[in-house]
N, C-alpha and C positions, 0 to 999 in steps of 0.2 A: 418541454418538460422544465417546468421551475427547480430551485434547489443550487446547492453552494456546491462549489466545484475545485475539487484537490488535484495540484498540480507539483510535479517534482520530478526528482531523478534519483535512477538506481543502479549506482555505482559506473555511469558510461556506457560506453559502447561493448563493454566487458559485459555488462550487464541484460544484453538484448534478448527479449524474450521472458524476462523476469516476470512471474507474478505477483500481483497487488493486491494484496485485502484490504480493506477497509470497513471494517468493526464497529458497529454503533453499539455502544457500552451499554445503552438502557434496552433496546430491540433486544440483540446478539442478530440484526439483519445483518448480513456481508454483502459488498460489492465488491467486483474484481476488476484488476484493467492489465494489462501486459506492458511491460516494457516494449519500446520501439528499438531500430536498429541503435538508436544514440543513449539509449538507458532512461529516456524520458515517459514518463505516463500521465494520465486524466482520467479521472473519476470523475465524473457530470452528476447532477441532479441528487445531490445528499441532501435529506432532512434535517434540519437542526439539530443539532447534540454533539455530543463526542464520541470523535472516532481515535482506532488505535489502528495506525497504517502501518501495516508490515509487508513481507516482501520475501519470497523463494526464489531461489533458481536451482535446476535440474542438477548443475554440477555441485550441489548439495552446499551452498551458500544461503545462508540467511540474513536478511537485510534488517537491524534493530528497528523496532516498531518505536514510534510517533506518537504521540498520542495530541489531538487536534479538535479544536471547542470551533465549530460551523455556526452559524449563523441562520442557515436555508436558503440565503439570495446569495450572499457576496464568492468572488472566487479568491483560492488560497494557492499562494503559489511559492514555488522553494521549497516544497516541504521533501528533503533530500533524506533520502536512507545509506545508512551506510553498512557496508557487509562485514559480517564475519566469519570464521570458519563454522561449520551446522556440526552437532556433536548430541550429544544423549543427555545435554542437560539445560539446550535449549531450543529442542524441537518442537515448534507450532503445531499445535491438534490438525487444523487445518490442511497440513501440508500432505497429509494421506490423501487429500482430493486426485492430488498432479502423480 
């Protein structure tokens, strides 16, 4: 599968298990990817445009979203989240999925 490929970390090994959106601005497509035991994740095969990478975790942290211009071929990496406490005035639509 071709396509540009977002690589990062969320928040460490604190962070294992975390889920990963990743938002195409023009679609509204989402891809998801989990955190690993080390807080690192991969999102493979993104189509060109811009995405808005954001990030949950269960113990009710939220990871500030990203927002990242792909290419379709090349891979992006670093792209790190950082957490903050989840509260009622910056709860992700999304997070009703989990």
């Amino acid at each position: 599968m071709a396509g540009s490929t977002i690589s990062g970390n969320v928040g460490g090994a604190a962070a294992s298990g975390a889920q990963v959106q990743c938002l195409n601005v023009a679609t509204k497509l989402v891809s998801f990817a989990a955190g690993d035991g080390s807080g690192n994740y991969t999102v493979p095969a993104l189509a060109a445009g811009t995405y808005v990478i954001s990030a949950f975790l269960s113990s009710n942290v939220y990871y500030h979203p990203v927002q990242v211009i792909v290419d379709g071929v090349a891979t992006f990496s670093g792209i790190n989240l950082n957490p903050t406490a989840l509260n009622a005035s910056n709860v992700p639509a999304w997070t009703s999925n989990f």
